[in-house]
N, C-alpha and C positions, 0 to 999 in steps of 0.2 A: 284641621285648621281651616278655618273660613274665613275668605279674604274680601272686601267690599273698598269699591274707591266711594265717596262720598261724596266727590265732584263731578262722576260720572254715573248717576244715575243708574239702575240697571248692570251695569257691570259689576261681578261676582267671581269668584272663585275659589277654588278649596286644594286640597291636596292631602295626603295622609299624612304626612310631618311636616315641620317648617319648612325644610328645605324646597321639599315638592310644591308646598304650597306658594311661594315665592317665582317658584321655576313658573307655574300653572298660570298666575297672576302677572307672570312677563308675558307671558304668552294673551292672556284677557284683556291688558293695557292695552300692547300693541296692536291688537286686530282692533279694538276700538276705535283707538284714536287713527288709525289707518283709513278703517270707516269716516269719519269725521274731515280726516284729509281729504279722500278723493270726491267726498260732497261737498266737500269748501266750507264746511260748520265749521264754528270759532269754538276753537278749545280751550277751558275754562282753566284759568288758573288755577293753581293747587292748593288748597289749603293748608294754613302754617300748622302742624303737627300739633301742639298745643290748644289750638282752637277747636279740635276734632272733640266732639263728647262723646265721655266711652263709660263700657259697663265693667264692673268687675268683673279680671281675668281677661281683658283686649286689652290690645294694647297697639299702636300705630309705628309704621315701619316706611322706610321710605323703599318702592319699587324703581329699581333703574331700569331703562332700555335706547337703545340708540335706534331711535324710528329711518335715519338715513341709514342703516344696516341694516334694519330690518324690511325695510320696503326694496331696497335693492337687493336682499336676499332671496325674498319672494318673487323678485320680477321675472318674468319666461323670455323676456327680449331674449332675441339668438344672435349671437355674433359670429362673422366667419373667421375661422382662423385657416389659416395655409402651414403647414409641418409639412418634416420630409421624412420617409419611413424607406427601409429598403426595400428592393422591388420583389426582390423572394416572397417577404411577410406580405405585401401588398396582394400576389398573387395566391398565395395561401388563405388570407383574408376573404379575397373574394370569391375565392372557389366555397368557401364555409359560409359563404353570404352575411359576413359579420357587419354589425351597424357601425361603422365606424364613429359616429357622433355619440353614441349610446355607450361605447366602451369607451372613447375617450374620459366620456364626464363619469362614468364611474371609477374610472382609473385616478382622475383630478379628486376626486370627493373621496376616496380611498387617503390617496396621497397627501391630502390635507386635514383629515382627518375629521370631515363634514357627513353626522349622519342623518342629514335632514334628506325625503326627498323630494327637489323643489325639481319639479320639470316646467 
């Protein structure tokens, strides 16, 4: 399947079934219009699904994405957080030279079941 927005120029996408192809085309919206946000380009309204002229066998579908999850998904800002761990594992930890920040967020991304990895 091949997917084309028709308001944005140049953006494309494909995937091997509908489903992928959808998945691939959140993914092609978003970094566009992402694009567009952080240059401060005006994003063009969408066209009404009807107006779209198609060939036989296409057919128009509307693409969701929430660009405020998705721009703060991607964002690397680091926050501090302050936890308390007992002093055993603390000291066991540090004798193994574990990264503390690096196993927390995989322990968090585990636990929420996020397989993106956004550093």
């Amino acid at each position: 399947y091949a997917i084309r927005f028709p308001d944005l120029p140049g953006t494309n996408s494909q995937g091997n079934d509908l489903a992928n192809a959808i998945y691939m085309a959140r993914d092609a919206l978003a970094t566009w219009l992402d694009y567009l946000i952080d240059e401060n380009e005006v994003i063009p309204n969408p066209s009404r699904a009807r107006d779209i002229p198609l060939d036989d066998g296409q057919f128009t579908t509307m693409i969701d994405i929430d660009m405020t999850a998705y721009r703060r998904h991607k964002s690397s800002k680091a926050v501090k957080k302050t936890l308390s761990i007992p002093s055993w594992l603390n000291e066991e930890a540090e004798a193994h030279n574990v990264n503390f920040s690096a196993i927390l967020q995989e322990a968090l991304k585990e636990h929420l079941g996020i397989q993106t990895n956004h550093k």
